[in-house]
C-alpha positions as CSV (number, residue, x, y, z in Angstrom):
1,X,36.6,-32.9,6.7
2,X,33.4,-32.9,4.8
3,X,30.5,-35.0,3.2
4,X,32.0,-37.2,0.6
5,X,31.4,-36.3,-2.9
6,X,33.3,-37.5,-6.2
7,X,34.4,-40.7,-4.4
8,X,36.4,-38.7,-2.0
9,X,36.2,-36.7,1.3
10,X,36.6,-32.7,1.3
11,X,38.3,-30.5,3.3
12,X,36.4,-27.6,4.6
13,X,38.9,-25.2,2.3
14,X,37.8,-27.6,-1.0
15,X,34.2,-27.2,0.0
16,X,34.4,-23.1,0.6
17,X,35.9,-23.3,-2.7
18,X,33.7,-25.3,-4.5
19,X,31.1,-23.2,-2.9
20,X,32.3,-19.6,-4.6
21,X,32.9,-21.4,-7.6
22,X,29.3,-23.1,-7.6
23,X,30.8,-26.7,-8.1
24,X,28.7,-28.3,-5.9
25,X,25.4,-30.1,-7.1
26,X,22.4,-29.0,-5.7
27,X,22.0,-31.1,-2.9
28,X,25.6,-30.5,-1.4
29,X,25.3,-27.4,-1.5
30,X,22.4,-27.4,0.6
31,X,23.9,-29.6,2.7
32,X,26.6,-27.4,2.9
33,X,25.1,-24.3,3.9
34,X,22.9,-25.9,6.0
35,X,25.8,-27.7,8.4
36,X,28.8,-25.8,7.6
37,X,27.3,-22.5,8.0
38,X,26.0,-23.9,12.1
39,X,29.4,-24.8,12.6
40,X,31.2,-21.3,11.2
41,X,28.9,-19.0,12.3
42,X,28.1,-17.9,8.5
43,X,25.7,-14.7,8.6
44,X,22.9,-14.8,6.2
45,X,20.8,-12.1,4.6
46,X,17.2,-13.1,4.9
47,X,14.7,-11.7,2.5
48,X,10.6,-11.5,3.5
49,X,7.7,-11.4,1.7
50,X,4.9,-9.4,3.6
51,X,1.6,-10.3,2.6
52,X,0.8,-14.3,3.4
53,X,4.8,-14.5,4.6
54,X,5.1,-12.0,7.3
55,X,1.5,-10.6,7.8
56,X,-1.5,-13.1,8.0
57,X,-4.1,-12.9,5.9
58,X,-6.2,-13.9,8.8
59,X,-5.2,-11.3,11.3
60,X,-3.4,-8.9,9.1
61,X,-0.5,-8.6,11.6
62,X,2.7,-9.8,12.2
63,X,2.5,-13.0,14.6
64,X,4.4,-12.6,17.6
65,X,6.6,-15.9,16.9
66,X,7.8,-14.0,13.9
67,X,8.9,-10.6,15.5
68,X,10.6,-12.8,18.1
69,X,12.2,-14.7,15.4
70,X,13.7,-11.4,13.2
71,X,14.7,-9.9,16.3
72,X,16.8,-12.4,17.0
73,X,18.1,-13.3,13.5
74,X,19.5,-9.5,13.8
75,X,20.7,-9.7,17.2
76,X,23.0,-13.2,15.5
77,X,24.3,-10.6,13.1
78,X,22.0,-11.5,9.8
79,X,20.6,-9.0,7.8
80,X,17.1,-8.9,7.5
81,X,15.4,-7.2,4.0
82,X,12.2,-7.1,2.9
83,X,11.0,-8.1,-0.4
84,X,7.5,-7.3,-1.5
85,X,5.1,-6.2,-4.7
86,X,3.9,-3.3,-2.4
87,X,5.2,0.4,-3.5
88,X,6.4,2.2,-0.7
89,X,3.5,4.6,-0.5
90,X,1.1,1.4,0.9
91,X,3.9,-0.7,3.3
92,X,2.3,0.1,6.2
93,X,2.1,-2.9,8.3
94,X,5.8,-3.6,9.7
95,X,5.7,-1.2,12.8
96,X,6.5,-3.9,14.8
97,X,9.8,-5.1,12.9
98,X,10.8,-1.8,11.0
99,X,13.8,-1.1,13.4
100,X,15.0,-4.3,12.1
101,X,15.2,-3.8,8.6
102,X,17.9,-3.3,6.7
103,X,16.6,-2.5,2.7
104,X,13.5,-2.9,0.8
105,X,13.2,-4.3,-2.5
106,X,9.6,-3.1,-3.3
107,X,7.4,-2.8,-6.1
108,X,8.5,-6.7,-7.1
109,X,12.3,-5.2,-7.8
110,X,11.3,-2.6,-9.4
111,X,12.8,-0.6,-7.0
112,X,15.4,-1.4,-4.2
113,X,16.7,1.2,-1.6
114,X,18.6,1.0,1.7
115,X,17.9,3.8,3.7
116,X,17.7,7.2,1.5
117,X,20.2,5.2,-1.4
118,X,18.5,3.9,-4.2
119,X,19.9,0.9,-5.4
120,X,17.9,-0.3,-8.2
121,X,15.0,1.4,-10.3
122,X,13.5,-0.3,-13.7
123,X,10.6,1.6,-14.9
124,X,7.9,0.0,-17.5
125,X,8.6,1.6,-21.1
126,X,6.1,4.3,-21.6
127,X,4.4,2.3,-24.9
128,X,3.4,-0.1,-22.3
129,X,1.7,1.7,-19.7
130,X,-0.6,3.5,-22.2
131,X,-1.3,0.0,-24.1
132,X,-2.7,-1.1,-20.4
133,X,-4.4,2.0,-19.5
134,X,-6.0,1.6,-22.5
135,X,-7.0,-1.4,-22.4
136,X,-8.3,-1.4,-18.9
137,X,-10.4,1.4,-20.0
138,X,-12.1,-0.1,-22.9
139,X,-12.0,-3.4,-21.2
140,X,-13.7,-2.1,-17.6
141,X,-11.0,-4.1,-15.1
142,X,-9.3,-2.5,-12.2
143,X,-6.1,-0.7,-12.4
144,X,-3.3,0.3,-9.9
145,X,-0.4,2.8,-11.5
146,X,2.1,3.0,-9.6
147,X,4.1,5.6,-10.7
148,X,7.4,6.8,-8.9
149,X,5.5,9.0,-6.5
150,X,2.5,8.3,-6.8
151,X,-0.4,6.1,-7.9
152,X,-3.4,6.1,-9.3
153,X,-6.5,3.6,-9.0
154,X,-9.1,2.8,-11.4
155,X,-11.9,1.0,-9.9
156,X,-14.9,0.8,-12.2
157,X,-16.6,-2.6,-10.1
158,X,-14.9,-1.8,-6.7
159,X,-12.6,-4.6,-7.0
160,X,-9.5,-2.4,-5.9
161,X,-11.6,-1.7,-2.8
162,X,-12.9,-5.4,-1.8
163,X,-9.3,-6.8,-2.2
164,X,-7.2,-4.6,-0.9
165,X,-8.6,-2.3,1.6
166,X,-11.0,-5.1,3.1
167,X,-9.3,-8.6,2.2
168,X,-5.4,-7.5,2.4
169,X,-6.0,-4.2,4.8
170,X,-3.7,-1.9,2.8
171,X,-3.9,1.4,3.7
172,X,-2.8,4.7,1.8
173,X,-5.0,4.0,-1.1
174,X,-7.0,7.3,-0.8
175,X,-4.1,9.2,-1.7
176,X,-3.9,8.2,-4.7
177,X,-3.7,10.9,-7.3
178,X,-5.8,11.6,-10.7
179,X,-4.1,9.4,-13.7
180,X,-3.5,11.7,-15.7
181,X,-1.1,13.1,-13.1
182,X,0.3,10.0,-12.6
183,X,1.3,9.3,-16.0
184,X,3.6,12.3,-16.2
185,X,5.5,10.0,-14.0
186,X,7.9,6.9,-14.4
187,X,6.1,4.5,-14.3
188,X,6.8,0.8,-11.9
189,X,4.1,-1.5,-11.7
190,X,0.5,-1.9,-13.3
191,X,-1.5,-3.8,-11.2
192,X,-4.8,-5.0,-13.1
193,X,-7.4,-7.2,-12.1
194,X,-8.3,-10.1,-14.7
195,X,-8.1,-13.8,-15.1
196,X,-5.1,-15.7,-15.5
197,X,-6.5,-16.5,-19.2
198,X,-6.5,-13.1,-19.9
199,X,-3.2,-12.3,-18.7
200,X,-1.8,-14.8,-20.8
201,X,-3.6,-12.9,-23.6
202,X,-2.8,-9.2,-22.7
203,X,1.2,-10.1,-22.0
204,X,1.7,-11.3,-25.3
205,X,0.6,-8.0,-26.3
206,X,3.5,-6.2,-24.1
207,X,7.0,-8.1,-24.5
208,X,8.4,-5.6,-22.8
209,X,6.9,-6.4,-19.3
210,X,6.8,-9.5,-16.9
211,X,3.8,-10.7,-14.5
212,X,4.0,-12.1,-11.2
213,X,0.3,-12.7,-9.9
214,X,0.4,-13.2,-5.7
215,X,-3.7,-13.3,-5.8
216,X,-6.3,-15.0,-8.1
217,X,-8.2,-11.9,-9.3
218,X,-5.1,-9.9,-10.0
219,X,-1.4,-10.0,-10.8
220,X,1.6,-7.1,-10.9
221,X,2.3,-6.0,-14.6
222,X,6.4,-5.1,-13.9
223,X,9.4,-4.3,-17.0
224,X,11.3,-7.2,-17.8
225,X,13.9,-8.3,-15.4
226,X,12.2,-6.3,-12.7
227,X,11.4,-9.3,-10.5
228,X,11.9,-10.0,-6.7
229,X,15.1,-12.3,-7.7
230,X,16.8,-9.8,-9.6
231,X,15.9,-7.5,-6.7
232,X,18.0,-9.6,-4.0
233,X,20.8,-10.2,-6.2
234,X,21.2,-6.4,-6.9
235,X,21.0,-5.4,-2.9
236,X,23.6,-8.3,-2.2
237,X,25.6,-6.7,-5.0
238,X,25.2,-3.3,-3.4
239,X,26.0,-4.3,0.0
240,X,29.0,-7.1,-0.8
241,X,27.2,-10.0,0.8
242,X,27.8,-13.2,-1.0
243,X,24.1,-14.6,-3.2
244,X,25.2,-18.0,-1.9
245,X,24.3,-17.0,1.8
246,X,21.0,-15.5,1.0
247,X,17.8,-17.2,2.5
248,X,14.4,-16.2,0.6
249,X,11.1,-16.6,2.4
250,X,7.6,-16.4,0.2
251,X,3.9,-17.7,-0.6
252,X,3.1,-16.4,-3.9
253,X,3.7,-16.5,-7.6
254,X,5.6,-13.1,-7.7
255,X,7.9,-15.0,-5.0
256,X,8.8,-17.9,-7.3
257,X,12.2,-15.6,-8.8
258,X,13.2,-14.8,-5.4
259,X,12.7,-18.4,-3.7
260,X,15.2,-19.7,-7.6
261,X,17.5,-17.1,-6.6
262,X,18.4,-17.0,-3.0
263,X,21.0,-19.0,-2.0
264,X,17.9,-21.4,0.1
265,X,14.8,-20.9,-1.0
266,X,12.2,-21.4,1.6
267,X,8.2,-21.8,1.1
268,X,5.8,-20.8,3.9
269,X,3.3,-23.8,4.3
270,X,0.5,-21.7,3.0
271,X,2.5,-21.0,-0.4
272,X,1.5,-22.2,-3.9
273,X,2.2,-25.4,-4.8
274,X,4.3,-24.2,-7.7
275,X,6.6,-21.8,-5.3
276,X,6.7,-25.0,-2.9
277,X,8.1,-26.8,-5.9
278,X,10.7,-24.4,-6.3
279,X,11.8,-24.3,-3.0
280,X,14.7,-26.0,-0.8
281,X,12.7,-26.2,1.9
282,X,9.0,-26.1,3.1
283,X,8.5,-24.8,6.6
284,X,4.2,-23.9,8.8
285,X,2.1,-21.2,7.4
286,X,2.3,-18.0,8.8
287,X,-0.2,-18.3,11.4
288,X,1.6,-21.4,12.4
289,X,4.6,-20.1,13.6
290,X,6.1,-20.7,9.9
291,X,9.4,-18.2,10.1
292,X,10.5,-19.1,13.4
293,X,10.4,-23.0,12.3
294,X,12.4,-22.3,9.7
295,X,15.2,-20.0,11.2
296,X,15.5,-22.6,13.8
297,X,15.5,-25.6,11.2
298,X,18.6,-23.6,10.0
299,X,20.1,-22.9,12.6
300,X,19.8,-19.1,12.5
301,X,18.7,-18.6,15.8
C-alpha cells in the first residue's frame, strides 16, 4: 500500500497508474518517485548541465565526487545524458565521464544526437540570423554563430575572448570560420553579448527565437521551442524511456525548461534563484560535492 491520498490508501498498481496518467498532485508524485522508485528499482535517465553543473567554474574540471557519482549511476543501470548550450565543436571538457554518456542534447536543444543518429535539429529562420548579424554589427556587441558545422565569432571588444577562453576555459574557438562562410549554413544558436535590458528589446524584434541567458553579459539566441526541455523530452521519446522518470540537473537560466520538464527537477546550490524556484529539489554547489548529494538523496546510488 501507499501514501494516503483522496481520503483513502493506494495500492502500488493505483499509484503506477495514476503516475502514467499524471493524476497525482505535485507533491505525491514526488513522493512517489522518490520512495517507490528505492523500493522497485526504477531506472532513471539523468540529464547534466556542464558549465556550473558538472565543470566548476573554479577549477574548470569535473570534481572527482561527480565522476564517482555518474559512474555509478551507470553501473545501477540509469542512463546518463548530457544537456548543455555548448555546440559540439567546443564540448571539450568531459574526458573523464565521456564513456559514460549516452546522448547529447546540445546547442540548448537545438540539436540532439545519440551516437552518429540525430534525433532533433531546429534551426533559427534565416530572417532572423541576418536581423542579429546586423544588428550586432551596427551595434558593436559580440557574436557567436553557430552554424551546423561551424561557427563564427565576432569580437569587436574581446568579450568573446575574456569570457569564454579565460573565465569558462572553452577551447576550439580558433577554428572558427569567416561569417560569411558560416551563414551559408543552417543556422542553431546566436550567442550575443548585451544586457538583459537589451535583450528584452532585441527579442521583441525576432518572434521567431527564444533566449536562455546562463551568464550576465551574454545569453543564447535559439528558434522557438528549441530549449533544453524540449530537448529531454524528444531523446526520452527517441529512446522509449518514460518523461516521468527523468531527473534534470542545472544552474542557469537556459536550465530553467529542462529543470520544468524532467520528471525531478534538481538545482545545484550554486544555481539562480529563479531555477532554484523551479526545482523539486535543491542539493551543494558543484565544488561541494553537489551531484553526488543528490543521487544519493534519491537513492540512485
Amino acid at each position: 500500500m501507499e501514501e494516503l491520498y483522496d481520503g483513502r490508501f493506494w495500492t502500488t498498481k493505483e499509484s503506477c497508474e495514476a503516475m502514467d496518467k499524471d493524476m497525482l498532485p505535485p507533491n505525491a508524485k514526488r513522493e512517489f518517485r522518490e520512495c517507490f522508485g528505492k523500493e522497485q528499482g526504477i531506472k532513471y535517465a539523468l540529464y547534466f548541465d556542464i558549465d556550473g553543473t558538472l565543470v566548476s567554474f573554479k577549477t574548470h574540471e569535473i570534481p572527482a565526487s561527480t565522476i564517482f557519482a555518474l559512474t555509478q549511476a551507470k553501473a545501477n543501470g540509469h542512463k546518463v545524458f548530457i544537456s548543455t548550450g555548448r555546440p559540439p565543436l567546443i564540448i571539450t571538457n568531459l574526458g573523464a565521464i565521456e564513456h559514460l554518456i549516452d546522448g547529447y542534447v546540445t546547442i540548448n536543444g537545438a540539436l540532439c544526437y545519440v551516437g552518429n543518429e540525430i534525433v532533433r535539429c531546429k534551426n533559427i529562420p534565416k530572417e532572423a540570423v541576418m536581423s542579429v548579424v546586423a544588428d550586432a554589427q551596427e551595434k558593436d556587441y559580440g557574436l557567436i554563430v553557430v552554424g551546423e558545422k561551424d561557427v563564427a565569432v565576432l569580437d569587436p571588444h574581446r568579450d568573446v575572448d575574456r569570457i569564454f577562453r579565460r573565465e569558462i576555459a572553452v577551447e576550439n574557438l580558433d577554428q572558427a570560420k569567416p561569417l560569411d562562410v558560416v551563414l551559408q549554413q543552417r543556422i542553431f544558436q546566436l550567442t550575443a553579448f548585451f544586457s538583459e535590458e537589451y535583450e528584452r528589446d532585441l527579442m521583441l524584434r525576432i518572434p521567431s527565437c527564444t533566449s536562455g541567458r546562463w551568464h550576465p553579459e551574454f545569453t543564447d539566441i535559439t528558434a522557438k521551442g528549441a530549449d533544453k526541455g524540449e530537448g529531454i523530452l524528444a531523446l526520452a521519446a527517441h529512446l522509449g524511456l518514460n518523461p516521468h522518470y527523468t531527473m534534470a540537473f542545472g544552474d542557469g537560466g537556459n536550465d530553467i525548461s529542462m529543470i520544468k520538464a524532467a520528471g525531478i527537477g534538481v538545482a545545484m546550490g550554486n544555481a539562480l534563484e529563479s531555477l532554484k524556484n523551479e526545482a523539486d529539489y535543491t542539493t551543494t554547489s558543484v565544488d561541494n560535492d553537489g551531484i553526488l548529494g543528490a543521487l544519493q538523496h534519491f537513492g540512485l546510488i
